[in-house]
C-alpha positions as CSV (number, residue, x, y, z in Angstrom):
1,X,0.0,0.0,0.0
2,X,1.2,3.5,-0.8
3,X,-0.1,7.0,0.5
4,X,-0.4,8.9,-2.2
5,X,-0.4,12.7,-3.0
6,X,-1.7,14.7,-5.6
7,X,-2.0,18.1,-6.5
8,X,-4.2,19.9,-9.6
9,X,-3.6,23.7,-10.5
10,X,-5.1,26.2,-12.2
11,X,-8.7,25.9,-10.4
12,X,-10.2,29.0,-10.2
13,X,-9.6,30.3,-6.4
14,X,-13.5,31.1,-5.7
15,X,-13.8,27.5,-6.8
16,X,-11.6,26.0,-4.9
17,X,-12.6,24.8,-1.3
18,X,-15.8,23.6,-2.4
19,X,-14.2,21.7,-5.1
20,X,-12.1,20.2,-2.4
21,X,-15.2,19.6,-0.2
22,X,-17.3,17.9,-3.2
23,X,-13.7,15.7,-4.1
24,X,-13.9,14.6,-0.8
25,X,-17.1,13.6,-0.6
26,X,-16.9,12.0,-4.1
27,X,-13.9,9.8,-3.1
28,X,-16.0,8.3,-0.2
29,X,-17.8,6.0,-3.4
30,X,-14.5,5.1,-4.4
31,X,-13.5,2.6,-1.4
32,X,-10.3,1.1,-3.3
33,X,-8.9,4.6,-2.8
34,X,-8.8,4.7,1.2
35,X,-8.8,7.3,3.8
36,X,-9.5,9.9,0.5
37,X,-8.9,13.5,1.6
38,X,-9.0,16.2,-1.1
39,X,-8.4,20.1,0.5
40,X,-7.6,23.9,-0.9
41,X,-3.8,24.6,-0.7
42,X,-2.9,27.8,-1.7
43,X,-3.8,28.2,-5.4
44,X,-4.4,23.7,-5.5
45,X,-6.3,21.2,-4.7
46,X,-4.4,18.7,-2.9
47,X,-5.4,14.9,-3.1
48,X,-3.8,12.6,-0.8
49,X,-5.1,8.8,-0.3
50,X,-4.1,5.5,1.0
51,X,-3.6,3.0,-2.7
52,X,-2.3,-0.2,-4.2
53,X,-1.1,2.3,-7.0
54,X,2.5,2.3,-6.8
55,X,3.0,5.5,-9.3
56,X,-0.4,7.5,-8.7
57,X,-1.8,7.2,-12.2
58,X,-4.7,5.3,-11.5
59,X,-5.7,7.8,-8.4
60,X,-4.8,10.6,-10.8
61,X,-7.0,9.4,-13.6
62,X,-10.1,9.2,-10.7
63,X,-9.1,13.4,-9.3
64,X,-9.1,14.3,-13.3
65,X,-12.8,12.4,-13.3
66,X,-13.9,13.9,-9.4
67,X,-12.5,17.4,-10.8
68,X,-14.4,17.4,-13.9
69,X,-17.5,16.0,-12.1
70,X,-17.3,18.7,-9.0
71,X,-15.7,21.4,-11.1
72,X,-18.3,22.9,-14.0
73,X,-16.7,25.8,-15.5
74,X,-13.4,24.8,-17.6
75,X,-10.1,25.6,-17.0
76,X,-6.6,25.0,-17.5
77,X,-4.8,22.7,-15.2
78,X,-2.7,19.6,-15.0
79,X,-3.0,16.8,-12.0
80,X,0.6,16.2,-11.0
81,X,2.0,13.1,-8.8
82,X,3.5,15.1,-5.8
83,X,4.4,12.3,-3.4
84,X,4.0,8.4,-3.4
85,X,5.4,6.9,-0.6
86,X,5.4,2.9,0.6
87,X,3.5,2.4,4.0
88,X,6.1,0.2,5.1
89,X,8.8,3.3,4.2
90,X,7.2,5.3,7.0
């Protein structure tokens, strides 16, 4: 198992902490991710998440889905892998 985080630019700040609130709550259907917690950083949303997924792309490909679902108006951003770290490791 890895804890994973993820981070996603270029939301629109008035946006932002419900986004992370909505991401949140949409993880909570999406029990293969555990302990799911998405919040407003700065000028990010910041996805972190207990996975099997060793490099973050399949949790990355579910925040690009949450994000599109949670987020209406468009915008440019990229989802990048900030951290993936081995339980054991810790």
């Amino acid at each position: 198992m890895f804890i994973i985080k993820l981070i996603c630019k270029g939301i629109p700040k008035e946006l932002g902490p419900k986004a992370a609130t909505n991401i949140t709550d949409e993880f909570r259907y999406r029990s293969w991710h555990a302990d799911a917690i998405c919040r407003w950083r700065e000028d990010a949303l910041q996805l972190e998440a207990t996975s099997v997924d060793s490099e973050g792309r399949a949790l990355a490909e579910e925040f690009s889905e949450a994000i599109s679902a949670c987020v209406v108006e468009p915008f440019d951003g990229a989802i990048l892998v900030e951290q993936v770290v081995r339980i054991s490791d810790l």
